[in-house]
C-alpha positions in Angstrom: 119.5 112.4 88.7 118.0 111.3 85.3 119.4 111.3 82.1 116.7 110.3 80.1 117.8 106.6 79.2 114.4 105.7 79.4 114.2 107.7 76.0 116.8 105.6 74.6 115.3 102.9 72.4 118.5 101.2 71.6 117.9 102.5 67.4 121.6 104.1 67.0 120.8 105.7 63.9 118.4 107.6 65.3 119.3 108.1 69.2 119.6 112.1 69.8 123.6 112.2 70.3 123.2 114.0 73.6 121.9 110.8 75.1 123.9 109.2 73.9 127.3 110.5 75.0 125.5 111.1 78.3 124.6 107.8 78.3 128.4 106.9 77.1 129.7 109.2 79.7 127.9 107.5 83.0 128.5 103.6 81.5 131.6 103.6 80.6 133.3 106.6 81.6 134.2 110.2 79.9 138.1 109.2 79.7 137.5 105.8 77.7 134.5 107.8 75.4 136.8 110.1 74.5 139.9 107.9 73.4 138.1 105.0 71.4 136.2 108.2 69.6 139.2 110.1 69.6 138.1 113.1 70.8 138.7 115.4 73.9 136.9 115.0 76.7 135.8 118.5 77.0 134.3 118.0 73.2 132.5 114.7 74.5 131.5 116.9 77.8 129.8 119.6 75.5 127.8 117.1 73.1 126.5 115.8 76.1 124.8 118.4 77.3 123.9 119.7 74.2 126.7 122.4 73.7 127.9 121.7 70.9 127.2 119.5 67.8 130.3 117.4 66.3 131.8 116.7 63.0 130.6 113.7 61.1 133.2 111.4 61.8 133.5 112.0 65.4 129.2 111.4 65.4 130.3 108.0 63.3 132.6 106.7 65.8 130.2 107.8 69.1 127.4 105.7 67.4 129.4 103.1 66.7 131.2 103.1 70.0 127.6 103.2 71.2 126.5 100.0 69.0 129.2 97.9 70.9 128.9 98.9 74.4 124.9 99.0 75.0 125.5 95.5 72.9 127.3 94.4 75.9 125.6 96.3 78.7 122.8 94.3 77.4 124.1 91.3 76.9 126.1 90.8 79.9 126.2 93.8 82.5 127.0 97.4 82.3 130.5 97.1 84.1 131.9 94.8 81.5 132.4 97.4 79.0 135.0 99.1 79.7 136.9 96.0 80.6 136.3 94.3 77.2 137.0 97.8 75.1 140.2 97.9 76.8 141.4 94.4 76.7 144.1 93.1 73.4 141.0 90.7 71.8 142.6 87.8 69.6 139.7 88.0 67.3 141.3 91.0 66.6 144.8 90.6 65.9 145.5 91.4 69.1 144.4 94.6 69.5 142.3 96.3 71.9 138.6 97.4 70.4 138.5 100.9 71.6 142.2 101.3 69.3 140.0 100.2 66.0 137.4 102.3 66.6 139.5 105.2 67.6 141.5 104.8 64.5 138.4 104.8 62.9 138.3 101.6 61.0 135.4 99.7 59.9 133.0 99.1 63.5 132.3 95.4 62.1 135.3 93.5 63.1 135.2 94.8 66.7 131.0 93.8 66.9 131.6 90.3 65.7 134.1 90.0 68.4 131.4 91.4 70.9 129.1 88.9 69.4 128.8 85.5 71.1 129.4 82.9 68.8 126.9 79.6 68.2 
């Protein structure tokens, strides 16, 4: 089965949001797209395949939660996503990624803590 990742050019302004949930959905998992966008899983289920379009904050946190995790899928491997997303991070107070960018906070803290450091 193909999803069309080959269309995705990484540009998360301008990915087509079905991709990109589809592509959200199969790397990290519908359950953990849902939460840190903090939306249901049916809703997540029906952008993805194009059924329905979503309000503009819940598109704001999918591209941000996007951002972050092809970051890492890149970066380091696919399967260390969800791990990361999940995880207290001290460069963030303790808390877990997916939390701030459920709550909806500024994306920027959680990317310099995906970042690797020089």
């Amino acid at each position: 089965m193909t999803y069309g990742y080959e269309r995705l050019t990484g540009r998360i302004e301008s990915e087509p949001l079905d991709l990109l949930c589809e592509w959200l959905e199969a790397t990290i998992g519908l359950r953990l797209t849902a939460f840190a966008s903090n939306a249901k899983q049916t809703e997540i289920r029906e952008i993805a395949h194009g059924a329905q379009c979503p309000r503009e904050q819940l598109e704001k946190r999918l591209r941000n939660l996007y951002a972050v995790t092809r970051m890492l899928a890149v970066r380091d491997r696919p399967a260390s996503a969800p791990e990361w997303l999940m995880a207290p991070n001290p460069e963030l107070s303790g808390r877990a990624p997916a939390d701030l960018l459920r709550e909806g906070e500024s994306p920027e803290p959680v990317w310099f803590a995906a970042a690797p450091t020089f």
